[in-house]
RODO-2510 file (C-alpha; in nm, 4 decimals, decimal comma):
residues 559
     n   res          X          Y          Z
     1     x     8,7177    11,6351     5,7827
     2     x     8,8936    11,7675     5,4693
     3     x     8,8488    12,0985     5,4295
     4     x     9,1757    12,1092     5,3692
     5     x     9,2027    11,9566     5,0308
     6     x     8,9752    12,2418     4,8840
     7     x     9,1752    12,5117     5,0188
     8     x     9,4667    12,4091     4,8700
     9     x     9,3431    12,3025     4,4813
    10     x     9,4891    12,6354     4,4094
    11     x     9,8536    12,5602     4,4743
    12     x     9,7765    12,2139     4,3405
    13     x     9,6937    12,3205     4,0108
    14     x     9,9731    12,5738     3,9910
    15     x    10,1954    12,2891     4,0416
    16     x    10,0501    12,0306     3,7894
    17     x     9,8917    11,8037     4,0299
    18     x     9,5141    11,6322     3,9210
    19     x     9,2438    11,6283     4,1820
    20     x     8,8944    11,5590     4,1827
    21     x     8,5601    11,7932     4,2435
    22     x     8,4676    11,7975     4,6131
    23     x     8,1898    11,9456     4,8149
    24     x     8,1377    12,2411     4,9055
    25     x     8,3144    12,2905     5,2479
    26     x     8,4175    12,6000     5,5210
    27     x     8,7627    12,6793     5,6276
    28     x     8,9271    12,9170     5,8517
    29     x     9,3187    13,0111     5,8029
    30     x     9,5020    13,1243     6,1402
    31     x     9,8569    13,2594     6,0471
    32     x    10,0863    13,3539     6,2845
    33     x    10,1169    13,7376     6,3660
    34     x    10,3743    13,7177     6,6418
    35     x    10,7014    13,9454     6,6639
    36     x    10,8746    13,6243     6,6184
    37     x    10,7795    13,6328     6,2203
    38     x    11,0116    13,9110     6,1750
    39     x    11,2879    13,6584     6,2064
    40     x    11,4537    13,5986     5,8683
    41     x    11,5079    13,2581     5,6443
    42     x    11,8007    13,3004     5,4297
    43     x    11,7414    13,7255     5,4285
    44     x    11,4051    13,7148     5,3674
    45     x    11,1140    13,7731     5,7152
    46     x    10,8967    13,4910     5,7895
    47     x    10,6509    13,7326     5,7397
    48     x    10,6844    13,8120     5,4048
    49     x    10,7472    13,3852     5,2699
    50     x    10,4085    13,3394     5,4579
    51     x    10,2482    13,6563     5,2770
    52     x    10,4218    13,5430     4,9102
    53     x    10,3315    13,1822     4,9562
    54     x     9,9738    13,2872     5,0440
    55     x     9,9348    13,4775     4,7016
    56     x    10,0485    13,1709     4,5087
    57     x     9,8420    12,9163     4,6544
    58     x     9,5356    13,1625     4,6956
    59     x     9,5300    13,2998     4,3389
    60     x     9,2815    13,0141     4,2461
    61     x     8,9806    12,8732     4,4806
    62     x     8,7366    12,6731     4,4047
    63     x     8,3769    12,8500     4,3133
    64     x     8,2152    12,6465     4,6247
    65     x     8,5206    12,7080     4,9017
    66     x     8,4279    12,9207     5,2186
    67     x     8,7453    13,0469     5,3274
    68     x     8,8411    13,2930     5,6165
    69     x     9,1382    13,4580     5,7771
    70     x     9,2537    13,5053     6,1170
    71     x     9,5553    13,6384     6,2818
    72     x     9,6611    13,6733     6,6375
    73     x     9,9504    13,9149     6,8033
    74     x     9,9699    14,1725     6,4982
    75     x     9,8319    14,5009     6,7199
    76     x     9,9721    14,4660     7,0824
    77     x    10,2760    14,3551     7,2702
    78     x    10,2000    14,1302     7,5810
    79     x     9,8730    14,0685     7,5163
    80     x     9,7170    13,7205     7,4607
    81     x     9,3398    13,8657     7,2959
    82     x     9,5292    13,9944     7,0121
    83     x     9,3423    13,7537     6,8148
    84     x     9,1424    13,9452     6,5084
    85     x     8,9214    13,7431     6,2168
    86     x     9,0198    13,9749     5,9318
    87     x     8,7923    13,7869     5,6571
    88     x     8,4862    13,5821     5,7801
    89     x     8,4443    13,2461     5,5153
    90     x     8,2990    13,3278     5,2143
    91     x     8,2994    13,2386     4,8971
    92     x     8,5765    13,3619     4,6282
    93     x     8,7798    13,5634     4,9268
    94     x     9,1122    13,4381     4,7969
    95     x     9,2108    13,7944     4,6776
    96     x     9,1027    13,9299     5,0372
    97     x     9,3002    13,7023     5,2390
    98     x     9,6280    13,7933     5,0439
    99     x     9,5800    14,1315     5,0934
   100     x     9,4858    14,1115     5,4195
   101     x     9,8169    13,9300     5,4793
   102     x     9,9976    14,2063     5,3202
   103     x     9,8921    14,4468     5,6077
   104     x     9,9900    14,2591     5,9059
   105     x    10,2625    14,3585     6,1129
   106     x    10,3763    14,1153     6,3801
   107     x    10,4578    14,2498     6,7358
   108     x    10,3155    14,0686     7,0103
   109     x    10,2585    13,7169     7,1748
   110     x    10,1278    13,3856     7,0286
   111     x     9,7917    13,2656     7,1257
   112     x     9,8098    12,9317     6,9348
   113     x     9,5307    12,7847     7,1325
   114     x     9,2567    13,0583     7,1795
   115     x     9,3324    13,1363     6,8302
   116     x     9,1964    12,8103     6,7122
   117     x     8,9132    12,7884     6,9240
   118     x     8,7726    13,0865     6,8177
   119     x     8,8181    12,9942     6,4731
   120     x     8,6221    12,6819     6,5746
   121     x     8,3884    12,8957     6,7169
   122     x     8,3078    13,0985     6,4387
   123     x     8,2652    12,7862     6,2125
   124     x     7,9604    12,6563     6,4304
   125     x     8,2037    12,3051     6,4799
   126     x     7,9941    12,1992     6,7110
   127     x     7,6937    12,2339     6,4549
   128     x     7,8724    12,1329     6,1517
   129     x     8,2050    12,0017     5,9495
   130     x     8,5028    12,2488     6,0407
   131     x     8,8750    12,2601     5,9738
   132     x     9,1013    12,5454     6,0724
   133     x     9,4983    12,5456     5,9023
   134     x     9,7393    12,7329     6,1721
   135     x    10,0616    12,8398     5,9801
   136     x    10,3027    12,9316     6,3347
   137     x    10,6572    12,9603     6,3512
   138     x    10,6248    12,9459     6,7522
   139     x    10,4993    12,7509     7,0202
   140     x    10,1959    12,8707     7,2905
   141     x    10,2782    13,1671     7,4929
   142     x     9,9561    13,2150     7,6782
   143     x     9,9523    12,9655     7,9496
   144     x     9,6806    12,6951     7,7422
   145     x     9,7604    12,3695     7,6945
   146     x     9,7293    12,3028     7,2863
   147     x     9,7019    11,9014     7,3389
   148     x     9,4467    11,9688     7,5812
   149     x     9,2297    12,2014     7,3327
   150     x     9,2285    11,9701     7,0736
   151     x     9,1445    11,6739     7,2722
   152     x     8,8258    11,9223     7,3929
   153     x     8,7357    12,0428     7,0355
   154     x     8,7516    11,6613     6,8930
   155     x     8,4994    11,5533     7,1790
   156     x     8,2467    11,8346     7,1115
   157     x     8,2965    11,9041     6,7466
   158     x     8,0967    11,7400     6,4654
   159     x     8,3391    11,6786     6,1879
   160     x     8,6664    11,8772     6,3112
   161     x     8,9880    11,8934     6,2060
   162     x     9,3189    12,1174     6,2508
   163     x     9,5993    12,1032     5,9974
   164     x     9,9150    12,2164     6,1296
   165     x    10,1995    12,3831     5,9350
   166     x    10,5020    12,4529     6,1287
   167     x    10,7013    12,6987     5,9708
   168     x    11,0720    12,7331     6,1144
   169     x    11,0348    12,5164     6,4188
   170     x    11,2907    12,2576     6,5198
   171     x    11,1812    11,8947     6,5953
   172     x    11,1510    11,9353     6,9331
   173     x    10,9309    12,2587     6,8609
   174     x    10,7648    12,0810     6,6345
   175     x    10,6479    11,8097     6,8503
   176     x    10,4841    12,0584     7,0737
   177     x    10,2090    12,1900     6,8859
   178     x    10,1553    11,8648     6,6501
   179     x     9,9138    11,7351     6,8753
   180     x     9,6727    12,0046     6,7730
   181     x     9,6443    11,8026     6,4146
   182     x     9,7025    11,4660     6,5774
   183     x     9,4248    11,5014     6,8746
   184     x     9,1923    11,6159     6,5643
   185     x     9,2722    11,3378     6,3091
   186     x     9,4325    11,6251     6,1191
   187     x     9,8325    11,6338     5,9595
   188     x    10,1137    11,8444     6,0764
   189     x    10,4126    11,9367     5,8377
   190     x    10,7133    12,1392     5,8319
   191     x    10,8699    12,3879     5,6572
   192     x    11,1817    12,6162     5,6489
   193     x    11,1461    12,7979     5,4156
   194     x    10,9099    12,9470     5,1024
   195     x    10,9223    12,6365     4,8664
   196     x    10,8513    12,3988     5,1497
   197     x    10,5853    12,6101     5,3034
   198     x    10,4184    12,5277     4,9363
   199     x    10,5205    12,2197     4,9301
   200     x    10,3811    12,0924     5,2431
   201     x    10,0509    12,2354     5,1663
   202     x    10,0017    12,0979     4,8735
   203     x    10,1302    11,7209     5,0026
   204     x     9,9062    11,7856     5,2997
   205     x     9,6395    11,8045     4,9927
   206     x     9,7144    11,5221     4,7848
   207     x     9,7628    11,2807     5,0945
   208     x     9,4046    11,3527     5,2115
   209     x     9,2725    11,2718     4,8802
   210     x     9,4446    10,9257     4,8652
   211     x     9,3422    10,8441     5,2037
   212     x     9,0103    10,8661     5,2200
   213     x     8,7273    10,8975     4,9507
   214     x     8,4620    11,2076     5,0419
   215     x     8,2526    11,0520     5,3058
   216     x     7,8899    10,9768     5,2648
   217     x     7,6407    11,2427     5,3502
   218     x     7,5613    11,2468     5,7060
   219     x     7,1676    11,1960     5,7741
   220     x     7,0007    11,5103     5,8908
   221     x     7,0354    11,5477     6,2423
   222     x     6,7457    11,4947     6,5096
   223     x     6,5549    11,8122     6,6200
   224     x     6,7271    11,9426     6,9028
   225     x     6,5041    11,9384     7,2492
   226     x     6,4428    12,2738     7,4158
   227     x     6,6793    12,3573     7,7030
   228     x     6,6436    12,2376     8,0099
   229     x     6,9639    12,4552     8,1853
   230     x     6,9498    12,8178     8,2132
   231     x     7,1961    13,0194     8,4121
   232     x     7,2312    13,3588     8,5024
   233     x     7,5182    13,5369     8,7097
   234     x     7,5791    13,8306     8,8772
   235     x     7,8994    14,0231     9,0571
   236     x     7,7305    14,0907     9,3896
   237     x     7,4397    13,9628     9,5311
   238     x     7,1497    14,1079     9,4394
   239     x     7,3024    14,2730     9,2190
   240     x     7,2070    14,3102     8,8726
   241     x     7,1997    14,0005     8,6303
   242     x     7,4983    13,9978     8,3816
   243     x     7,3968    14,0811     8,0176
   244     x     7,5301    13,9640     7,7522
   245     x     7,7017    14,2605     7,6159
   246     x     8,0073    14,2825     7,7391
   247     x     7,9945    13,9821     7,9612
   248     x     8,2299    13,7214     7,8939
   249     x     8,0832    13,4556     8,0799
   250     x     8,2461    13,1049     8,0751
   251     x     7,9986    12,8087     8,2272
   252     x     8,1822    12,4913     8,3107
   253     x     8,0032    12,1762     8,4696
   254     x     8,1260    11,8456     8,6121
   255     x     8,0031    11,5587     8,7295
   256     x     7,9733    11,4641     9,1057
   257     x     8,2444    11,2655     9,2361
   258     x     8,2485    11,0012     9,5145
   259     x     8,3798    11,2360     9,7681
   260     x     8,1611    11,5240     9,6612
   261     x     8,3665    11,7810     9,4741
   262     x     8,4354    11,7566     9,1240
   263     x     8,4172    11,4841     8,9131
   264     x     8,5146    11,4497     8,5234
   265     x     8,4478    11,7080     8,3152
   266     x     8,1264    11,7280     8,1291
   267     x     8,1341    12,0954     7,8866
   268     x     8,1990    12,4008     7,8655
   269     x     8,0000    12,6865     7,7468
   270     x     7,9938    13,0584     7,7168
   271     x     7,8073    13,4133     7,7383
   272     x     7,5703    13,5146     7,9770
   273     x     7,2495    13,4367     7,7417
   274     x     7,3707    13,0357     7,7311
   275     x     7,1187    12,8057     7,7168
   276     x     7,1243    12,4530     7,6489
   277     x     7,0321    12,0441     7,7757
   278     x     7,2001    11,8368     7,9867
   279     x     7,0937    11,4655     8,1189
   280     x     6,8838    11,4623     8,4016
   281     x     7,1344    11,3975     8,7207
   282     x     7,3462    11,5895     8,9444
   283     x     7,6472    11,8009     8,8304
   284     x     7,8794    12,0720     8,9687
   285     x     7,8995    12,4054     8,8032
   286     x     8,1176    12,6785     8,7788
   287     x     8,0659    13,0365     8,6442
   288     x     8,3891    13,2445     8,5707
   289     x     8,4365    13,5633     8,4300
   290     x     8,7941    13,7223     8,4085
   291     x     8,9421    13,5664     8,7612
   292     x     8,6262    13,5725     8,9855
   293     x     8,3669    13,2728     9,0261
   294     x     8,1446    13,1266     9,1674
   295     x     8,0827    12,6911     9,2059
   296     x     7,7799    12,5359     9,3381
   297     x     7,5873    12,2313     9,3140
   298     x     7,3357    12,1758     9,0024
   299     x     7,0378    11,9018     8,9401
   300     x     6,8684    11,8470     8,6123
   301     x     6,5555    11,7115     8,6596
   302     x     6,3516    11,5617     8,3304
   303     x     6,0492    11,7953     8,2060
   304     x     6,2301    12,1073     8,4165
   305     x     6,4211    12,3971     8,3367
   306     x     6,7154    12,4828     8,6307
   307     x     6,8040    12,8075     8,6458
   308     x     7,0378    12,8548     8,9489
   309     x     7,2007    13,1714     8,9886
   310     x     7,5523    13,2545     9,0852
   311     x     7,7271    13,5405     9,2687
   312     x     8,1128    13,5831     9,1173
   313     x     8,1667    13,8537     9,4480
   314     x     8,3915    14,0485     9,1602
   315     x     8,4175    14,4225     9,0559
   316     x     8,5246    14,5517     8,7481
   317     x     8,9204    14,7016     8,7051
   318     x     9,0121    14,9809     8,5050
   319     x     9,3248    15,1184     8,4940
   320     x     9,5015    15,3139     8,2498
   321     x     9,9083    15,3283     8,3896
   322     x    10,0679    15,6431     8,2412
   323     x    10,4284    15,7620     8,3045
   324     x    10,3518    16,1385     8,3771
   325     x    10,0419    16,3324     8,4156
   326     x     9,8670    16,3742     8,0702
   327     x    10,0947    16,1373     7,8509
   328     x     9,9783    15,8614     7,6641
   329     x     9,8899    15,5110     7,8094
   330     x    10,2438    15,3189     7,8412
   331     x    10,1596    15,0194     7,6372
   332     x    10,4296    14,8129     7,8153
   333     x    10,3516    14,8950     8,1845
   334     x    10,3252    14,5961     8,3629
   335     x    10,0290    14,5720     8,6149
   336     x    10,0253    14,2548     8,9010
   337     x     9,7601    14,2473     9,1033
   338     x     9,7015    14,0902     9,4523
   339     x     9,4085    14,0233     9,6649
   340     x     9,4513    13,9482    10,0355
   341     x     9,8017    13,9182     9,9077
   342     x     9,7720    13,6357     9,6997
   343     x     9,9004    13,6349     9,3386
   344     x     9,6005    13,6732     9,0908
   345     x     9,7433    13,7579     8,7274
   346     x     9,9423    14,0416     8,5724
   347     x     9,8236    14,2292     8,2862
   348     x    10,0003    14,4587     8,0069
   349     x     9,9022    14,8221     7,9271
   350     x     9,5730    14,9612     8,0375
   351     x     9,4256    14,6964     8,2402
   352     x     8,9958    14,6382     8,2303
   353     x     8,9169    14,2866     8,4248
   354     x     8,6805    14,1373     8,6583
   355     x     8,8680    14,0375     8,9683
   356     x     8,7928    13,9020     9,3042
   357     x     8,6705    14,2056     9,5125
   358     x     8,8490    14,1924     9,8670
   359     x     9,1888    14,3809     9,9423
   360     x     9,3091    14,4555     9,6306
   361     x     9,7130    14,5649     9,6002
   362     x     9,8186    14,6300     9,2569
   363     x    10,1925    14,7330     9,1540
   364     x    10,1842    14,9350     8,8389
   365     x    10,5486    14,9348     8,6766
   366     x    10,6963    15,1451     8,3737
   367     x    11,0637    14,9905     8,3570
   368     x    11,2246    15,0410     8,7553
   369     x    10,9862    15,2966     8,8572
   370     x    10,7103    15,1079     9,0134
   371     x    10,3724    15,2875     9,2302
   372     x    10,1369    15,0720     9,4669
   373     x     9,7411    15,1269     9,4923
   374     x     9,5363    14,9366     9,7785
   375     x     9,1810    14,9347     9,7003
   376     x     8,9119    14,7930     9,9541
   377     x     8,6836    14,6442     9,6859
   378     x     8,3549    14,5858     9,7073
   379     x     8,1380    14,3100     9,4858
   380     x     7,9754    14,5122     9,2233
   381     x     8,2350    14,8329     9,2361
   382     x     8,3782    14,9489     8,9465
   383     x     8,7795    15,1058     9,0349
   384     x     8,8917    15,2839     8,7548
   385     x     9,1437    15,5844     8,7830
   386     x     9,4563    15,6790     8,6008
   387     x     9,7568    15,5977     8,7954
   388     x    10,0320    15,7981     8,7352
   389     x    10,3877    15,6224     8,7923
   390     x    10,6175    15,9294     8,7923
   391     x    10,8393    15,7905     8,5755
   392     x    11,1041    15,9506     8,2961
   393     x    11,3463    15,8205     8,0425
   394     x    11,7359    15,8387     8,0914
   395     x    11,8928    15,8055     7,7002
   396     x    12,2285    15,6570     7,7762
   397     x    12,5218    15,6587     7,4854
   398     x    12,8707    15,5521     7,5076
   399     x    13,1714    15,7193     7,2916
   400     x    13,5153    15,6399     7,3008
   401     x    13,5651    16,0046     7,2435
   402     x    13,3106    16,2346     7,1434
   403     x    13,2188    16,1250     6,7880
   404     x    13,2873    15,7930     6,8056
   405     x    13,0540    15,5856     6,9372
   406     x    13,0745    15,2372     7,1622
   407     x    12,9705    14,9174     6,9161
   408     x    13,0768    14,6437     7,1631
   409     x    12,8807    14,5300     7,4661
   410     x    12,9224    14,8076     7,7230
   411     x    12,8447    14,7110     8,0908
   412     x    12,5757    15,0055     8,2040
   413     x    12,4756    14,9727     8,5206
   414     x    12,2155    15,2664     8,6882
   415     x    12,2495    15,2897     9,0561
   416     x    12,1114    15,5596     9,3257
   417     x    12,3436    15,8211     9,3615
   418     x    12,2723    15,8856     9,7752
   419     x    12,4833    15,5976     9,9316
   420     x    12,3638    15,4502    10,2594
   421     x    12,5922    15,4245    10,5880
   422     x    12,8076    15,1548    10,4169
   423     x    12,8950    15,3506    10,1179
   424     x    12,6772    15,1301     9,9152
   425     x    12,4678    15,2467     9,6263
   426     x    12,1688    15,0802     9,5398
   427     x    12,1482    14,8720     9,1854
   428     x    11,8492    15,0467     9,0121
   429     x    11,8860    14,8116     8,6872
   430     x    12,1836    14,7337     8,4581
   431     x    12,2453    14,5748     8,0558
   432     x    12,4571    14,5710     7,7914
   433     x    12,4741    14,8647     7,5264
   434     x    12,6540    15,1702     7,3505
   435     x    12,3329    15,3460     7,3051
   436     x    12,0267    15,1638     7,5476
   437     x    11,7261    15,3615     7,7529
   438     x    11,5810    15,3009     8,0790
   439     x    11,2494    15,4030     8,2463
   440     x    11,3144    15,5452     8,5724
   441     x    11,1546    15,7273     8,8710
   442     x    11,1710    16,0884     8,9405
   443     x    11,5274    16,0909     9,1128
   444     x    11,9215    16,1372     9,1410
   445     x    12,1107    15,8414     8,9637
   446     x    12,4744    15,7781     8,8974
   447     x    12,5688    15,5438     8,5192
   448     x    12,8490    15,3493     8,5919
   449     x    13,0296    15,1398     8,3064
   450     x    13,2964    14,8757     8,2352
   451     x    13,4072    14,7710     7,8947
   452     x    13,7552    14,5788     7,9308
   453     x    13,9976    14,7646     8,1315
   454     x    13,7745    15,1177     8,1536
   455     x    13,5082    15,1881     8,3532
   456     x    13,4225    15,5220     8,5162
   457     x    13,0296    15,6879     8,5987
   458     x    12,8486    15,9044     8,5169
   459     x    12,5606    16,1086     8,7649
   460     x    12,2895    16,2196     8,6061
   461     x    11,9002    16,3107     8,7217
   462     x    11,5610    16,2322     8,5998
   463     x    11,2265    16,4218     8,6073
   464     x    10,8696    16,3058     8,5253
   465     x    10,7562    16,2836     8,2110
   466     x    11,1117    16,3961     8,0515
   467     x    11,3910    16,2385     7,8750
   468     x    11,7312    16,3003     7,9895
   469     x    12,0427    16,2213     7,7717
   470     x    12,3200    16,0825     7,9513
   471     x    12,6402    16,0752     7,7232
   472     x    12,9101    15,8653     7,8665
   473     x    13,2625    15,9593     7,6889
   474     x    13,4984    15,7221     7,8232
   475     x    13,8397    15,9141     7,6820
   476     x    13,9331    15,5808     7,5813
   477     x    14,1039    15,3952     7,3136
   478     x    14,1849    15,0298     7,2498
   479     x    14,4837    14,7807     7,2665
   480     x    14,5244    14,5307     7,0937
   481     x    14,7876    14,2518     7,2129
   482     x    14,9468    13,9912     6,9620
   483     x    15,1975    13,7135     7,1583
   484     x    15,3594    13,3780     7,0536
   485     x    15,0901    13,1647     7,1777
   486     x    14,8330    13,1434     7,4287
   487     x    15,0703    13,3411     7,6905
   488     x    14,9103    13,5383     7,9796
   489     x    14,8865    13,9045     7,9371
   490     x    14,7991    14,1390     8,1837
   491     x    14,7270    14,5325     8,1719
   492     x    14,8991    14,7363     8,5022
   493     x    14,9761    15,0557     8,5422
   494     x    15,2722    15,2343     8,4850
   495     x    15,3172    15,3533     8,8142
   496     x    15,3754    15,1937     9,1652
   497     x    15,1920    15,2347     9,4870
   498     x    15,3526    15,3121     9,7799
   499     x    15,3834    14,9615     9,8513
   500     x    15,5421    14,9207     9,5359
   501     x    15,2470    14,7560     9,3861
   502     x    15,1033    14,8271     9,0117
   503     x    14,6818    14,8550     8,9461
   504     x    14,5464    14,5730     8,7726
   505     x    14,2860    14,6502     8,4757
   506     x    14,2494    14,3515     8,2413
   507     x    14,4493    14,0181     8,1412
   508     x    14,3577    13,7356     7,9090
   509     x    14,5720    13,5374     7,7115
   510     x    14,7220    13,5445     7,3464
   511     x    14,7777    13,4447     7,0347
   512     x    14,5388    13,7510     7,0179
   513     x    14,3946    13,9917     7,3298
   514     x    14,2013    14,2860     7,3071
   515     x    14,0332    14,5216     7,5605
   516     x    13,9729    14,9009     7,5922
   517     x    14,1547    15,1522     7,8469
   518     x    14,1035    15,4971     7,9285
   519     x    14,3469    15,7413     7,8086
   520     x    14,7200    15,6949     8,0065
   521     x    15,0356    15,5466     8,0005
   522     x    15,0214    15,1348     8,1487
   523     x    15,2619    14,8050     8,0889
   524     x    15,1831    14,5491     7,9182
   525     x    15,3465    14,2350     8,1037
   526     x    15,3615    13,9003     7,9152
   527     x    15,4712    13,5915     8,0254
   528     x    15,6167    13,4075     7,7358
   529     x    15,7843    13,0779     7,8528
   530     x    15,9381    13,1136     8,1510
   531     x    16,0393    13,4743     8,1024
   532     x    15,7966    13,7945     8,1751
   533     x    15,8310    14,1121     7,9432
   534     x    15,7051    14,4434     8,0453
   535     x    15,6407    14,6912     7,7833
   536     x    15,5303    15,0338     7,7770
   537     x    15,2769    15,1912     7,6162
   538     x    15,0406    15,4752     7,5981
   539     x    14,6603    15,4751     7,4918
   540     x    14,5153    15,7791     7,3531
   541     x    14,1296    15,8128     7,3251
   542     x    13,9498    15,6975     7,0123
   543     x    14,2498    15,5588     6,8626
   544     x    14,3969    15,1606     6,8754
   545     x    14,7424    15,0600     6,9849
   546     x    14,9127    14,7461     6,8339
   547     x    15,1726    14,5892     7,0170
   548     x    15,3279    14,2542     6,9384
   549     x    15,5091    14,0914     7,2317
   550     x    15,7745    13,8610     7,1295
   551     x    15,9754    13,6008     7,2983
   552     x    16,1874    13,7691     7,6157
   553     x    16,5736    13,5643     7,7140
   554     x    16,4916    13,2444     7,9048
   555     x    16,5454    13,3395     8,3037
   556     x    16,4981    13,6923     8,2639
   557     x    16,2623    14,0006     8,1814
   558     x    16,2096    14,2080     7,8772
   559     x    16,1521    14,5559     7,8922
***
């Protein structure tokens, strides 16, 4: 399988490299459209190398090159069927593909492996000769084993390949998603940046022309027999046969093992108008679609057609999660759903899956503020509602003083503002951040912070559907310590308890120490040597103190 060598004659003869006429052949690009391709190479976004390099090496095809473009994780966050052909293969699409590239914008996750076998898919591999060329600068994110794909598409496939170009990744990385060329008797190479991302596809080019001359013809294949295996499905029983629109069937057989249940794996197949022939013997099936199925016992008799029917006992979900009555979907609500309490997936956004019907519990989340629904579902039902969370937005910003806002990594935490009989507030969700937001229920809340020596809160309240901007001024101003080595420093107050005690707000140690302190007077106590000094000083808000401590008389303090 070289498709690869005509995909690339472009780049090769931009770069003064000689190669010989080949055969017509079809190829499908995948390139990467995960947020991760934001990341920059020497100032410059993944994105935009992949998009440049992709103009060069495109701006001359071949007159007899079907070429196509994919892309996965360019519309959605969190979801894994982000995966969109953009140009089907066709002839002369060189131009197309470039500016297709131009217009993605990466966001979401990185389906590496459904990605490919869909581009498989749509090349007929198991028909004809196929190669797809995945350009990723990540690994799988979607819970599908990669070496395990392309062991299955090299079993099933005619003539097919994968080329992998690994663009960014570390050795380690790299070593995860090479098996996708090697299980395919495809290449992978790296890159790290623009002029190796060339580079490696044109040696991936000129090493599959030395290695092997174009491979005879293959005879025409053998007229295929009619089917013998027909399957239909449904969600309840006797209930109405699955069609093929919008039913994403996936048939899966085995063979029988000694013991009965499943043996090794025979194929795998899909839609709910599948067809096909299988030897004559005794297998074990399974229909899925979304996370309900149904397994039974199949036998293939010569000179019949089976057509065994299963029931999946599965309803259809539809939810749409929305922070207040009326808004907008909330793209990034997270949805887990249970049935008879047992963990069955979590989805992203507005949720539509088959699930197992049964008790249903699903927790619908927009950041902390979290609803339940309990659904007694019935095979066949549809549930769909809109389920509002009752959630709002708390805007939180840190100053110094009003003007002058927090750049270093402020401790927020958001905690209930009704203590219980201890005293205790609930934790409602904490980060780091001088200007950060947080999705929260309809409720009372107290911000508290911390950066060095200052901390304080901050009570504040949130309504549904509204956006409430906290500002935390801290009245605070920064000290900056400078001693004669790595001494101990530590911040107290400047007056005693009455047990003659000073508060404690921060210590380190020198040649340098720095932390932030609300407005007041405190000492600074250093011990240099064997000798402690104590000095004075006062912080003012938004402004920074120096002090430089210096050695104090051995024995003694110095005040």
């Amino acid at each position: 399988m070289r498709i690869v060598r005509n995909f690339l004659l472009g780049a090769v003869a931009a770069l003064g490299l000689a190669m010989p006429a080949l055969a017509a052949e079809r190829a499908i690009i995948v390139l990467d459209g995960s947020g991760s391709m934001w990341a920059q190479i020497e100032g410059k976004a993944r994105i935009t190398i992949a998009r440049e390099t992709l103009h060069e090496v495109l701006a001359t095809l071949p007159g007899d090159l079907e070429l196509g473009f994919m892309t996965y994780g360019h519309r959605e966050k969190g979801n894994c069927d982000d995966i969109e052909m953009l140009i089907e293969p066709a002839l002369d699409t060189g131009a197309a593909i470039a500016a297709a590239a131009d217009e993605i914008n990466p966001k979401g996750m990185t389906p590496i492996s459904d990605a490919v076998r869909l581009a498989a898919e749509d090349l007929r591999f198991t028909e004809q000769k196929a190669t797809v060329i995945l350009i990723t600068d990540g690994l799988e994110t979607c819970e599908v084993d990669p070496c395990a794909l392309a062991s299955e598409l090299e079993s099933q496939g005619i003539d097919f390949t994968t080329h992998v170009l690994g663009f960014g990744l570390s050795d380690e990385e790299g070593q995860q998603v090479a098996c996708l060329a090697e299980n395919t008797g495809g290449k992978y190479l790296s890159a790290n940046d623009g002029e190796a991302l060339v580079e490696a596809l044109t040696t991936t080019v000129a090493q599959v022309v030395q290695a092997e001359p174009e491979p005879a013809p293959e005879p025409e294949p053998e007229p295929v027999a009619e089917y013998n295996y027909k399957p239909t499905a449904s969600l309840s029983e006797g209930g109405p046969d699955l069609a093929n629109e919008g039913a994403d069937l996936v048939w899966e057989w085995h063979t029988v093992a000694a013991d009965g249940g499943k043996g090794e794996w025979v194929g795998t197949d899909y839609n709910s108008d599948f067809e096909g022939s299988l030897e004559p013997g005794d297998y074990i099936m399974t229909a899925t679609m979304g996370y309900a199925s149904s397994e039974q016992p199949v036998t293939i008799e010569a000179g019949k057609v089976a057509e065994p029917h299963f029931v999946l006992n599965g309803v259809y979900l539809k939810l749409r999660p929305l922070p207040s009555e009326g808004a907008a979907v909330d793209d990034d609500a997270t949805v887990e759903i249970r049935n008879g309490g047992e963990y069955v997936t979590t989805s992203y956004g507005e949720v539509d899956l088959v699930v197992p019907a049964g008790a249903l519990e699903v927790d619908v989340s927009i950041g902390e503020a979290k609803v339940t629904r309990s659904y007694d579902a019935k095979a066949g039902d549809t549930i769909g509602e809109d389920v509002i969370v009752g959630s709002g937005t708390a805007h939180i910003v840190s100053e110094y003083v009003a003007g002058t806002p927090v750049e270093a990594d402020i401790f927020i935490e958001v905690v209930e503002a009704k203590a219980n009989l201890e005293g205790e507030r609930k934790s409602v969700a904490y980060t780091y951040g001088g200007d950060i937001s947080f999705d929260l229920a309809e409720g009372d809340y107290v911000a508290t912070y911390k950066l060095g020596g200052a901390k304080g809160e901050v009570p504040f309240s949130v309504e549904t559907g509204e956006r409430v901007e906290v500002p935390v001024v801290m009245d605070a101003g920064i000290l900056a310590v400078t001693t004669p080595g790595d001494n101990f420093v530590e911040i107290l107050s400047a007056s005693k308890n009455l047990e003659g005690n000073r508060q404690s707000f921060d210590y380190g140690y020198g040649p340098s120490f720095q932390t932030t302190l609300a407005a007041g007077d405190y000492i600074v106590a250093a011990k240099v040597g064997d000798a402690v000094t104590e000095t004075p000083v006062t912080i003012k808000g938004g402004e920074r103190f120096e002090l430089t401590v210096e050695a104090a008389a051995a024995g003694g303090k110095k005040k």
